[in-house]
C-alpha positions in Angstrom: 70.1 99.3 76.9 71.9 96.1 77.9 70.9 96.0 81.5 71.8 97.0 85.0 74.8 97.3 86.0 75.0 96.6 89.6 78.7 96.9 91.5 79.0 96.4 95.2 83.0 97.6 96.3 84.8 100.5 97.4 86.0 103.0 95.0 86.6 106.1 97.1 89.7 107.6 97.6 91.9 111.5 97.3 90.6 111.3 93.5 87.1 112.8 94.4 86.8 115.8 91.9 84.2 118.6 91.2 81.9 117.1 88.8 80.9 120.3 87.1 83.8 122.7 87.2 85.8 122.4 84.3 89.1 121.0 85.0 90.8 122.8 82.7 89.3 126.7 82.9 88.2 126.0 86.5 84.7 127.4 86.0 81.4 125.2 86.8 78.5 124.7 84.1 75.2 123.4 84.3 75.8 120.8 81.9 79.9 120.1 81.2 79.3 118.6 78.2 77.9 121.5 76.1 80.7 123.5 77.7 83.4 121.2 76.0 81.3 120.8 72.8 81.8 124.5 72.1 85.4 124.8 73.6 86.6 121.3 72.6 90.5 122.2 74.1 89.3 122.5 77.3 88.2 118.5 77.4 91.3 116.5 79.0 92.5 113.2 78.3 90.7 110.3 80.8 93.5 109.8 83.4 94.3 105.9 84.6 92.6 106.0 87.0 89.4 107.0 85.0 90.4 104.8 82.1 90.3 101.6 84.6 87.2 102.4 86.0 86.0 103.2 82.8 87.0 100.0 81.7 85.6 97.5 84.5 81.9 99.3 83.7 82.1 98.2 80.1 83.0 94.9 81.3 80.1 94.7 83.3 77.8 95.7 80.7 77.6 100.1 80.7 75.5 101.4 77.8 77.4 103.2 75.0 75.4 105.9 73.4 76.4 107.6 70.0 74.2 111.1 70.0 76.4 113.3 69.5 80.1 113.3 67.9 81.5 111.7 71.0 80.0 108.8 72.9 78.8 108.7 76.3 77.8 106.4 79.2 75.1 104.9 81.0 75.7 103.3 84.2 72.5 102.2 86.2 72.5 100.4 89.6 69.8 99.8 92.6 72.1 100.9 94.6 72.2 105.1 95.4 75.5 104.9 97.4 77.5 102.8 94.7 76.4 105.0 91.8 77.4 108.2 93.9 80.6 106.3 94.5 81.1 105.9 91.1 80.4 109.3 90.1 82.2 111.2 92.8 85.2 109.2 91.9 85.3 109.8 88.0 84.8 113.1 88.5 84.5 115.9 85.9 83.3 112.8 83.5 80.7 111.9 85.4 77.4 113.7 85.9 75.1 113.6 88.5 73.3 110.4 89.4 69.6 110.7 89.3 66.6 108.5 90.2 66.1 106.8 86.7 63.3 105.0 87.8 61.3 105.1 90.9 60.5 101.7 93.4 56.7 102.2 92.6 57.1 102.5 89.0 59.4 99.3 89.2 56.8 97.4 90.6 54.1 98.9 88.9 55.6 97.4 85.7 56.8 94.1 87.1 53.1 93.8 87.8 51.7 94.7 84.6 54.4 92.5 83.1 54.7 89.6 85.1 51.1 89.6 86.9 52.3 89.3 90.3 51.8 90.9 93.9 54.5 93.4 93.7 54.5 96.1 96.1 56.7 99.2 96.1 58.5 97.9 99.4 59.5 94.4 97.1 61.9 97.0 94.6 64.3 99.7 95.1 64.5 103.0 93.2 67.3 102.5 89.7 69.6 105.0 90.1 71.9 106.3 86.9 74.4 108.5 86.0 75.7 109.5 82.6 79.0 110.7 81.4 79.8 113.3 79.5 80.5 112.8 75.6 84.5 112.1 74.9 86.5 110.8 72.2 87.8 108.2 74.4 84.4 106.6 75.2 84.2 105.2 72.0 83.5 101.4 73.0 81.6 98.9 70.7 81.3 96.7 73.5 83.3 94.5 76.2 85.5 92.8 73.4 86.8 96.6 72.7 88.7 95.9 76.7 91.4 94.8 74.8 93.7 94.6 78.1 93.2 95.0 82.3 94.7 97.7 83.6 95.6 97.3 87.4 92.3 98.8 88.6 90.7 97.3 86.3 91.6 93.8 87.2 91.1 94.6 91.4 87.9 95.6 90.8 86.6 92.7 89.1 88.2 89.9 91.0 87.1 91.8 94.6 83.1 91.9 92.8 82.9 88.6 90.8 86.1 86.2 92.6 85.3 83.5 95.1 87.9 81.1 96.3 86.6 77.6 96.4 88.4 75.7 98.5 89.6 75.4 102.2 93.4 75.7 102.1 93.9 75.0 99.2 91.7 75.6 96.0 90.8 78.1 93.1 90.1 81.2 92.4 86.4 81.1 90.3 85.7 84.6 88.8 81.8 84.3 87.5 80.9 86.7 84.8 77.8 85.1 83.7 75.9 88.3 84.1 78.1 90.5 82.4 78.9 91.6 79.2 82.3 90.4 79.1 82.6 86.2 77.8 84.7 84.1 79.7 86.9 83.5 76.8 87.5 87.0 76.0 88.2 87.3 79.4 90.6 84.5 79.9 92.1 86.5 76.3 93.0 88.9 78.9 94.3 87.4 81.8 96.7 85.4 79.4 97.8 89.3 78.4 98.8 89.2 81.9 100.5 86.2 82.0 97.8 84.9 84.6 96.8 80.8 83.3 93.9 79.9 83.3 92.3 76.5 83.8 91.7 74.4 80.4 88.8 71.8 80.0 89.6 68.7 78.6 86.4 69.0 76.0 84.8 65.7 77.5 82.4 67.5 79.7 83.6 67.9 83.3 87.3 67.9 83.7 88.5 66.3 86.7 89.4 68.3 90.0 92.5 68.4 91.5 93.1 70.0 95.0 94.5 73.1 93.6 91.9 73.7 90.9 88.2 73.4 91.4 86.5 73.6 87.9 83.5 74.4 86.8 80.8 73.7 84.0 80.1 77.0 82.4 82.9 78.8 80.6 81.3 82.2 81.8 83.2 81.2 85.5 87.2 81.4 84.4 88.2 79.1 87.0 92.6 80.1 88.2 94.4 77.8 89.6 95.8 77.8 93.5 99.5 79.3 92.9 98.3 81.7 89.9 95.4 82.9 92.0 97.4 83.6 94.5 99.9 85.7 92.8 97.3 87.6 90.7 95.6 88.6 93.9 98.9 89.6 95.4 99.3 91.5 92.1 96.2 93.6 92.8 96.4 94.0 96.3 94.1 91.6 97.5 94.6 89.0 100.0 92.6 85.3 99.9 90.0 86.6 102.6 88.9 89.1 100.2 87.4 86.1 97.9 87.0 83.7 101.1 84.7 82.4 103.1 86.6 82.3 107.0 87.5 79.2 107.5 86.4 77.3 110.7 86.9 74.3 112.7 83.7 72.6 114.4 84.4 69.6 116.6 
């Protein structure tokens, strides 16, 4: 397992579909995987939609598991209305989330581990869902995102994008918890034509006011104008990534 993948946004929309009914004969079985192990024609391609959600939890760091023919999921969060999010909205791929581990069990071991007070009311229950097996979820890992579809893209700059700056600035987008490097990931914004700030190799580059750098290459730091069109590109405005900006006297 490469850890817990934790996503706070909003993925809900008209795409909520029944997670156990079979989208292709329209009947529901206890587990929809066996069902399309044994009638392999009835499994349909990942939409877009699917694929860039798909996509983004790899990024962040969802486990791959290789059981059976196909590969699978894991997605874990602390967070029950996120991973229900999740799996209402990629449907028939996704199962239903369960209580992986329980708040007293977390601090249980955090206390065996770490020999500290932890009480049950210090943790939160890990919640998980996994997918079913498909040929499509066969992922070696983040460097296997090989470009960012839409979605894809809006979803990681509204979890991990912060604008520092006041009126002017840069758009920071800090990936040092996820699987995904910051060079592999400014790979892909290049794909998508979206520059990227450049160090000058001599330890901290200088600022400017329309680019705010930073130390670790794990934070893919965009300049003002290119920030501003890639979150115009996505549908996301500058107080999405903003603090509000006031005026004391």
């Amino acid at each position: 397992m490469r850890g817990v993948v934790v996503f706070y946004g909003d993925l809900s929309d008209n795409y909520v579909m029944d997670m156990n009914r079979c989208p292709t004969c329209g009947d529901r079985f206890e587990e929809l995987g066996t069902h399309f192990r044994y009638h392999g024609d009835h499994r349909p391609e990942l939409s877009d939609r699917q694929r860039g959600i798909i996509d983004y939890l790899i990024l962040r760091g969802a486990t791959v598991r290789r059981e059976t023919a196909n590969s699978r999921l894991e997605v874990y969060s602390t967070s029950e209305a996120w991973i229900r999010d999740v799996s209402d909205t990629l449907g028939w791929v996704a199962g239903d989330p369960w209580v992986q581990q329980s708040a007293s069990d977390v601090a249980d071991r955090s206390r065996r581990q770490y020999d500290t007070d932890v009480t049950e009311e210090d943790c939160s229950d890990l919640w998980a869902l996994t997918t079913v097996p498909h040929p499509s979820l066969d992922y070696d890992g983040a460097t296997d995102v090989d470009h960012l579809e839409p979605l894809t893209l809006r979803l990681l700059v509204a979890t991990v994008g912060t604008w520092v700056g006041l009126l002017f600035g840069s758009l920071h987008l800090d990936v040092r918890a996820w699987d995904v490097s910051g060079d592999h990931l400014r790979g892909l914004l290049s794909k998508r034509g979206v520059a990227t700030a450049e160090y000058d190799g001599e330890g901290y580059a200088e600022d400017s006011p329309t680019c705010r750098y930073h130390h670790d290459d794990d934070v893919v730091v965009v300049p003002h104008y290119d920030a501003l069109e890639l979150l115009d590109s996505v549908g996301l405005s500058l107080s999405d990534v903003a603090e509000p900006i006031t005026f004391q006297n």
